[in-house]
Residue, then its C-alpha position, 0 to 999 in steps of 0.5 A: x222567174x216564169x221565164x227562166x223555168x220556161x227556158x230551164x225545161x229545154x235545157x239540152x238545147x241550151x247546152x249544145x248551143x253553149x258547147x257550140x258558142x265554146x267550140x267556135x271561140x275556141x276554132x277562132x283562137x288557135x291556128x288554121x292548122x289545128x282546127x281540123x286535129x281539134x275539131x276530130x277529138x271534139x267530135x270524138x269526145x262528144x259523140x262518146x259523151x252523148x252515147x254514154x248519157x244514153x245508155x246511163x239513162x236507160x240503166x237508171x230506167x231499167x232501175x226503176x223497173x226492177x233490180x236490173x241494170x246493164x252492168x248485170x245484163x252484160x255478167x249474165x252474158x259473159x257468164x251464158x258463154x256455152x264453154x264456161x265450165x261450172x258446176x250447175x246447182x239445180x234447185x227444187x222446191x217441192x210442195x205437197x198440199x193435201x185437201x182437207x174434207x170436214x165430214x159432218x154427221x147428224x144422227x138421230x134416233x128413230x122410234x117406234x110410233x103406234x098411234x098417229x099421233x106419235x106418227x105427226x109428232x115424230x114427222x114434227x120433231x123431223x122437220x124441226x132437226x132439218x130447220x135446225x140443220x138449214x140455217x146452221x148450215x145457211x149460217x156457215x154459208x154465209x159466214x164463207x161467202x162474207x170471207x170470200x167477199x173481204x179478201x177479194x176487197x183486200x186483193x182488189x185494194x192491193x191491185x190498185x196500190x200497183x197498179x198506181x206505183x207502176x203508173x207511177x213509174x213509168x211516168x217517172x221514166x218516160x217524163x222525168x228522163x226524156x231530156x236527158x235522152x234528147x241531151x245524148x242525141x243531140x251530143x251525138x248529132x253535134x259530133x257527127x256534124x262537126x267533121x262534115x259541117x267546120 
């Protein structure tokens, strides 16, 4: 069973080496006079075949990348031709953003002091209110920098979710679609020696 799956992993070799058994049994059987004819339409057909498998291939990788493949890429051409007459639909989206500023007032009030110790007791009420006022004030901003702290969290957590689909991705593309791409060169290489080598 180990075998098998290790011989299944180079399977593009395997089917040019049955595509090649198939066209030598083939060449052996008809006559010496169609051997030249046959061995142009093979040609042909599998250098077209292997091109095709490559260009399927990277369409189905464009796919995985975006909403894109080779059929849109070429309408977007045609359509980019400069004498085509349309009509151009000019899209705009404007936003306007106005900063909002929170202006907060403290006031208190101020009397009259005759004695020192109405003085002392007045500075004491002073540095009481500017406490108060600090740590409100402490208290807010802390409050912003725990809110600032959670969404960067939550802004760095949803980088790596993807970051990981992407690696994911190209993983996939690179990995999961090489052997079809080694399968359309090889088709393409197998036409093009035929002419030469049979």
């Amino acid at each position: 069973m180990k075998l098998i799956k290790w011989l299944l992993r180079a399977w593009p070799f395997i089917i040019i080496s049955f595509i090649a058994f198939l066209h030598f049994i083939v060449i052996n059987i008809i006559s010496n006079g169609d051997v030249d004819f046959f061995n142009k339409i093979i040609s042909s057909f599998v250098q077209v075949s292997g091109g095709l498998v490559v260009l399927s291939n990277i369409n189905s990788n464009l796919g995985l990348f975006g909403k894109i493949s080779l059929m849109e890429i070429f309408k977007c051409w045609i359509k980019s031709f400069p004498y085509f007459r349309s009509g151009k639909n000019i899209k705009a989206d404007i936003s306007c953003e106005l900063p909002f500023s929170i202006i907060s007032l403290d006031g208190s009030i101020v009397k009259s002091c005759n004695t020192l110790e109405e003085k002392i007791e007045d500075v004491q009420r002073q540095i009481n209110e500017l406490r108060d006022a600090f740590y409100i004030k402490e208290n807010e901003m802390l409050k912003k920098i725990s809110q600032i702290e959670y969404n960067l969290r939550i802004g760095i957590c949803n980088n790596k979710c993807e970051i990981e689909k992407l690696n994911e991705l190209v993983c996939k593309s690179s990995t999961g679609s090489i052997n079809v791409q080694v399968f359309g060169v090889l088709l393409v290489v197998y036409g093009s020696v035929i002419s030469v080598v049979i």
